[in-house]
C-alpha positions as CSV (number, residue, x, y, z in Angstrom):
1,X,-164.9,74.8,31.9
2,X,-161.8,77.0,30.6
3,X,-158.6,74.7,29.1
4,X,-155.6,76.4,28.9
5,X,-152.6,75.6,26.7
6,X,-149.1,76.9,27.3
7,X,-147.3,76.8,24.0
8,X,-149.3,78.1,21.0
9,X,-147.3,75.4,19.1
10,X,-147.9,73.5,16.7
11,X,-149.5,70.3,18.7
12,X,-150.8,72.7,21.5
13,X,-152.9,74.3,18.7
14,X,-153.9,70.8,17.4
15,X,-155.0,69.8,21.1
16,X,-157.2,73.5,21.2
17,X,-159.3,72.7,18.6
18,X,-160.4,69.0,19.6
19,X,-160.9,71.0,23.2
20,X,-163.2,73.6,21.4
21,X,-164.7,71.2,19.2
22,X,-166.3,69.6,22.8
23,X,-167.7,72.4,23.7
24,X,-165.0,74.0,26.1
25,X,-163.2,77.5,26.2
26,X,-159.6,77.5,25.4
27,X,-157.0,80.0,26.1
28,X,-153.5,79.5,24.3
29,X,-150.6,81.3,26.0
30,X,-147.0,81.8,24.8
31,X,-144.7,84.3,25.1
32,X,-144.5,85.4,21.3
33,X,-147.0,88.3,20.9
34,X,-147.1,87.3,17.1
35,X,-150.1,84.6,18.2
36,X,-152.3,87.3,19.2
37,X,-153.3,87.4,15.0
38,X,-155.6,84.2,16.4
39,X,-157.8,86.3,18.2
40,X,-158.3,88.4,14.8
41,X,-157.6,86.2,11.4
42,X,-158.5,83.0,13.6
43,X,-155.5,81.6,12.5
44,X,-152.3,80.5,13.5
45,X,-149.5,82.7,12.3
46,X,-146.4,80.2,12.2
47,X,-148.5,76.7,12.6
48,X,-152.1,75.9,10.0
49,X,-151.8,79.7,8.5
50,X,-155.0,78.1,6.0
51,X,-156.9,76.9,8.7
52,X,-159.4,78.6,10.6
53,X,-159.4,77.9,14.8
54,X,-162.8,77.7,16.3
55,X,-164.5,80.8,17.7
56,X,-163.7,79.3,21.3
57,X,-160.3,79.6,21.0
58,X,-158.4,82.6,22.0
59,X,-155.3,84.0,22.8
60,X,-153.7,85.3,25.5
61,X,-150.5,86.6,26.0
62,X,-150.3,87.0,29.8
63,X,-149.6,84.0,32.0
64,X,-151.1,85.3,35.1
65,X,-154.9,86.1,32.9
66,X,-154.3,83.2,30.5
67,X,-154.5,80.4,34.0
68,X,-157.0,82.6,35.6
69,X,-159.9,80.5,36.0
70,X,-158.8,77.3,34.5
71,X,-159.7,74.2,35.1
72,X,-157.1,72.2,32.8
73,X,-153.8,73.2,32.3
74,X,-152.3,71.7,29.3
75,X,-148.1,71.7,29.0
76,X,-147.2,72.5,25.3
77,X,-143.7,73.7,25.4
78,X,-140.4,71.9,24.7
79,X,-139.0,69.8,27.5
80,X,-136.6,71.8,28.1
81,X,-138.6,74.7,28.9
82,X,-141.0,72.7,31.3
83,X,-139.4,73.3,34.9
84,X,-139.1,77.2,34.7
85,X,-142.1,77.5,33.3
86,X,-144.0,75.3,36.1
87,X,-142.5,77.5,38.7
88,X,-144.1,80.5,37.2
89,X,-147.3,78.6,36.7
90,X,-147.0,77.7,40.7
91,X,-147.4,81.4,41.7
92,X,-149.8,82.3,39.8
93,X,-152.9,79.4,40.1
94,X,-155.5,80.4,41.6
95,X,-157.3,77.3,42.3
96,X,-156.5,73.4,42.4
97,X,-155.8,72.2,38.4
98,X,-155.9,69.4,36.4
99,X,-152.3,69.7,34.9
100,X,-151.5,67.4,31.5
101,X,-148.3,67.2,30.3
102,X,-148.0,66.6,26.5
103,X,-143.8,67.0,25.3
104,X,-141.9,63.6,24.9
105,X,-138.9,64.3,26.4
106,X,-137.0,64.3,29.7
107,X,-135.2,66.7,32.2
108,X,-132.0,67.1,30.5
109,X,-131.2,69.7,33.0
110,X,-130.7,66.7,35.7
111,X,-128.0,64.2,35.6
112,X,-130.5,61.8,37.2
113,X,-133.3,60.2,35.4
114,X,-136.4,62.5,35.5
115,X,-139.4,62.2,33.4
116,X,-141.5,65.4,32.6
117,X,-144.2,64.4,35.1
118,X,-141.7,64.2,37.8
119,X,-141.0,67.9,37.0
120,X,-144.2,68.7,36.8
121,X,-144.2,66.9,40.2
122,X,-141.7,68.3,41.8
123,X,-142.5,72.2,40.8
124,X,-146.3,71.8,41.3
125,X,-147.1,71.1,44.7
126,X,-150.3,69.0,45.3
127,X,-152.5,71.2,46.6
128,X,-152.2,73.1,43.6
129,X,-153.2,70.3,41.3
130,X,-154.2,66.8,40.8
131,X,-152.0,63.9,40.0
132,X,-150.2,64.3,36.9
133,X,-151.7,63.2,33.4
134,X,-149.5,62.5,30.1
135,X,-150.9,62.8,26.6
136,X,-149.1,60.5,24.7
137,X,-148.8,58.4,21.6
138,X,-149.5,58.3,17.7
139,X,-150.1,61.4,16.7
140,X,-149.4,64.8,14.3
141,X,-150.7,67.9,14.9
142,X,-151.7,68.1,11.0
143,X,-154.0,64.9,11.1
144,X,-156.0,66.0,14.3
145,X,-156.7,69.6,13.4
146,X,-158.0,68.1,9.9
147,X,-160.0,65.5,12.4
148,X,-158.4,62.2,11.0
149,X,-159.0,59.5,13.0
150,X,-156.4,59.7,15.9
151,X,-155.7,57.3,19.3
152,X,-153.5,58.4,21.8
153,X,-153.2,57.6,25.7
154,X,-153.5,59.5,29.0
155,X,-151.4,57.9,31.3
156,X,-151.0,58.7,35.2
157,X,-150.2,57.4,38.3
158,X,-154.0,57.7,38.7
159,X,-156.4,55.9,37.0
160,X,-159.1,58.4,38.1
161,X,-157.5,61.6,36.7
162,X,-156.6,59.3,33.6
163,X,-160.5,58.9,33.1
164,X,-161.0,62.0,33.6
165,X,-158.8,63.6,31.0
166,X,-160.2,60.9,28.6
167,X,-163.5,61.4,28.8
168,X,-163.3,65.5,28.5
169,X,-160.9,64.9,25.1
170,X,-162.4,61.6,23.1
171,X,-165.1,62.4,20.8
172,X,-165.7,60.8,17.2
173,X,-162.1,61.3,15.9
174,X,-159.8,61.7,18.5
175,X,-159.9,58.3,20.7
176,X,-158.2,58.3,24.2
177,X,-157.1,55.2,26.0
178,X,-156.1,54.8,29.7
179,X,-152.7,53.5,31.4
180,X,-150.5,53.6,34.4
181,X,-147.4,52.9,33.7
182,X,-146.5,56.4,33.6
183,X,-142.8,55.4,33.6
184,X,-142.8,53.0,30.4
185,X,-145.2,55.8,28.6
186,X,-143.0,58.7,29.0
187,X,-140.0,56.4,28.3
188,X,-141.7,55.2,25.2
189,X,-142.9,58.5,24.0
190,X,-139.1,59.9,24.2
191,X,-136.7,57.4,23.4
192,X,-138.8,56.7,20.1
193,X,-137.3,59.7,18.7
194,X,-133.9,58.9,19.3
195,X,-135.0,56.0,17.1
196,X,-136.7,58.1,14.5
197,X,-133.3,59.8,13.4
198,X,-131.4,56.2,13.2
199,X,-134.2,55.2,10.6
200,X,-133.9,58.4,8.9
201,X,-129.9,58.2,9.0
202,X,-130.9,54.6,7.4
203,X,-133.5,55.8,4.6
204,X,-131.1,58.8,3.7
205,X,-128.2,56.6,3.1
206,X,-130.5,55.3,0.5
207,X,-130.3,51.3,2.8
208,X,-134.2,50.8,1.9
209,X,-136.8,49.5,4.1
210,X,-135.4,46.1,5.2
211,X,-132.5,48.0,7.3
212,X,-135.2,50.5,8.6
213,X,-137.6,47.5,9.8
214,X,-134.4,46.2,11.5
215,X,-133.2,49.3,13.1
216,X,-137.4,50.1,14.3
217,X,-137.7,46.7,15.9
218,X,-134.0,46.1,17.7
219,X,-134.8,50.1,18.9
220,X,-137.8,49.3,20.4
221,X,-136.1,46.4,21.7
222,X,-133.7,49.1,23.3
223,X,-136.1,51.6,24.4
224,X,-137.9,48.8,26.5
225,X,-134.6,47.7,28.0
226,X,-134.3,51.1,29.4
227,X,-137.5,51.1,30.7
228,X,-137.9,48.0,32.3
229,X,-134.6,48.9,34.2
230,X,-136.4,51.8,35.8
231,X,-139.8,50.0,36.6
232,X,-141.7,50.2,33.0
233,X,-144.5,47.5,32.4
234,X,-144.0,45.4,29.2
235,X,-147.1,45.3,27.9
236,X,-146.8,49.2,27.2
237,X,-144.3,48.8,25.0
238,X,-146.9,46.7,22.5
239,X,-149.7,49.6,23.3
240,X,-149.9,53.2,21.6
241,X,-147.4,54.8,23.7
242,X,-144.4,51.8,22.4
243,X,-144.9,50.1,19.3
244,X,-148.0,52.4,17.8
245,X,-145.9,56.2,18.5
246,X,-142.7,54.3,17.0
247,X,-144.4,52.7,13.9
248,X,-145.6,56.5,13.3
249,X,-142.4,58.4,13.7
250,X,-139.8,56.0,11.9
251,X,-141.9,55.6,9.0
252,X,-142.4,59.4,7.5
253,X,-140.7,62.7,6.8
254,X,-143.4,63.8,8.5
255,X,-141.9,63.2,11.5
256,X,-139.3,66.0,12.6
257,X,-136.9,63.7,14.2
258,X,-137.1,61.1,11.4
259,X,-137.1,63.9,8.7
260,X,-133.6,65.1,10.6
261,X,-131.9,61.6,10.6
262,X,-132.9,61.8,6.6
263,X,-131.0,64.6,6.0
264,X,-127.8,63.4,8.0
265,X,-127.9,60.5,6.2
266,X,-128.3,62.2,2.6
267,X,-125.1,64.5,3.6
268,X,-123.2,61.3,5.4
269,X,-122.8,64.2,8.1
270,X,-125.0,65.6,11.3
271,X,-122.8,69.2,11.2
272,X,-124.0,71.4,8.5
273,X,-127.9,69.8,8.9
274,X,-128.1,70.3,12.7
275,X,-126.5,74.2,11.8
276,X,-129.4,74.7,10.0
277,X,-132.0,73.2,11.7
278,X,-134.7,75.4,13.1
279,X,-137.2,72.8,14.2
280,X,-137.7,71.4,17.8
281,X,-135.9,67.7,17.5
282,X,-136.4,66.3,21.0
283,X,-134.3,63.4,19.9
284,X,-131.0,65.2,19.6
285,X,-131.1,66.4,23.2
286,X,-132.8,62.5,24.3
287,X,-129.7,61.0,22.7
288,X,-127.2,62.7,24.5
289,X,-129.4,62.5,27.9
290,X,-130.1,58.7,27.2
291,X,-126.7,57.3,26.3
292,X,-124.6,59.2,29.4
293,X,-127.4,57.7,31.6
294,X,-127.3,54.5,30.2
295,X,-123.4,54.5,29.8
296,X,-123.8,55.1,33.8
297,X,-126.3,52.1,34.7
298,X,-124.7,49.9,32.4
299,X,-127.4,49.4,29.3
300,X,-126.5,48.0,26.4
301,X,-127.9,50.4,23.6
302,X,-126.1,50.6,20.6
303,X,-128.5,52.1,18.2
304,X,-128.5,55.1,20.8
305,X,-125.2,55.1,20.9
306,X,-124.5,55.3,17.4
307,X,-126.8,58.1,17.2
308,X,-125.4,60.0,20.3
309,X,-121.4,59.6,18.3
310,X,-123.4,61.0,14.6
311,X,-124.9,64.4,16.6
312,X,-122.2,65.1,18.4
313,X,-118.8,63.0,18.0
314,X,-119.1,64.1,14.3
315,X,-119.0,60.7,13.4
316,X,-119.9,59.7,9.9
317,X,-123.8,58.2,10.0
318,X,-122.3,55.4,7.1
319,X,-119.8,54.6,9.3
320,X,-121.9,53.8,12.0
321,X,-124.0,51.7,10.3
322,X,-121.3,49.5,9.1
323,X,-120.2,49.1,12.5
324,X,-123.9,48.4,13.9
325,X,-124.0,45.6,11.4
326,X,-120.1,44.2,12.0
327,X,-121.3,43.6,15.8
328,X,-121.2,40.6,17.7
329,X,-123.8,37.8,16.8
330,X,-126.2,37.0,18.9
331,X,-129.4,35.3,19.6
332,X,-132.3,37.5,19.5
């Protein structure tokens, strides 16, 4: 069986290994030639420089040979990049896939509500591949290439592709769970890092941990408010995908989105951090996607709001909080 992974990244990398350590041939494609020192030093040049990538793991950096012959096509980019890159992917499989789709995001590109399997969806036509499969849930790269002790979920609309997904990835360290509510996953899985920066804005204002706790809990409260309105299950929201992926990304600087909000809340400003930002955030561009759309259907989310006014209103992140706090109260 050959996996493929578009996006040599730092998760698509991460995602290779427990592949190769089951026994399958990998292929990493991206479009920066700089990757091709993994098929020499056996290492990746910008992501795990010290560690060495199984012998079954190779790159390739030409689309067309890298999904020639695959069975499993893994999605490892940003959101953003996921709809022009499925369109190239389109004319160039040569036999029906198993696609996975692994980014938390949405298509920002739409001013409808789209999660990253409906792209997939829409650019992918059926005969082509089966039905879609998300990878989703607690989980950094760092802890699964060292083989820590990782559960995560593969949700789809099927149940059967979900299985089978699961049972080519679980092994001793790497556990996968089925679900599908693909709708309250994705939404889970991206609105959690809107979330992330508010507890980061919070720990950086030096607030402590009660404020955090509050700001984690009401959020999630928020994020399945959002969801249910568009279909969701609630019991996601108290699996892997919802209350697991936030308790893991609000609660370290490992986190890139949480690690962001920190340093807008040390400054008291989003401007000069955001300037100098080099990391892929998907909560910045969630934020602004999520508060127009739910400023459109009417949702109550002020967390995200307050958020979406410190990236880009230039609001003070102090400010914000005070005002958060100085709401109405209410009955929880």
């Amino acid at each position: 069986m050959k996996i493929t992974f578009l996006g040599a990244g730092s998760w698509g990398t991460a995602l290779a290994t427990v592949a190769s350590h089951n026994g399958y041939d990998c292929v990493m494609y991206d479009k920066d030639k700089a990757y091709e020192e993994i098929n020499y030093d056996r290492t990746n040049p910008y992501f795990f420089n010290d560690f060495l990538l199984p012998d079954n793991i190779h790159f390739d950096g030409n689309l067309a040979s890298a999904l020639k012959g695959a069975d499993v096509v893994f999605f490892s980019v940003p959101s953003r990049a996921y709809r022009d890159l499925a369109k190239e992917v389109t004319s160039l499989l040569d036999k029906k896939v198993y696609v996975v789709s692994t980014a938390k995001g949405f298509d920002i590109s739409s001013s409808t509500f789209k999660t990253l399997s409906t792209v997939l969806r829409e650019e992918i036509p059926e005969d082509k591949r089966y039905p879609i499969v998300s990878l989703l849930g607690p989980s950094f790269a760092k802890e699964v290439i060292a083989r820590k002790m990782t559960c995560v979920t593969a949700s789809s609309l099927s149940l059967e592709t979900a299985s089978y997904i699961q049972n080519i990835f679980s092994n001793s360290y790497f556990r996968i769970y089925t679900n599908d509510d693909e709708i309250g996953c994705e939404c889970c899985a991206s609105l959690k890092n809107v979330i992330a920066i508010a507890a980061g804005i919070a720990y950086g204002l030096d607030q402590g941990e009660d404020v955090k706790a509050a700001l984690v809990t009401r959020g999630l409260k928020e994020v399945m408010k959002f969801g249910l309105a568009h279909g969701a299950k609630k019991d996601t929201y108290l699996g892997l995908a919802g209350v697991g992926d936030m308790m893991l990304t609000c609660n370290t600087l490992t986190s890139r989105n949480y690690s962001l909000g920190y340093e807008i809340g040390k400054n008291n400003d989003a401007r000069e951090v955001l300037k100098n930002n080099k990391k892929t955030c998907e909560g910045v561009y969630t934020a602004k996607y999520i508060y127009e759309l739910s400023k459109n259907l009417k949702i109550e989310m002020p967390i995200v709001q307050a958020v979406y006014e410190v990236l880009f209103n230039d609001c003070r992140p102090y400010d914000k909080m005070i005002e958060l706090m100085a709401r109405s109260l209410k009955k929880e």
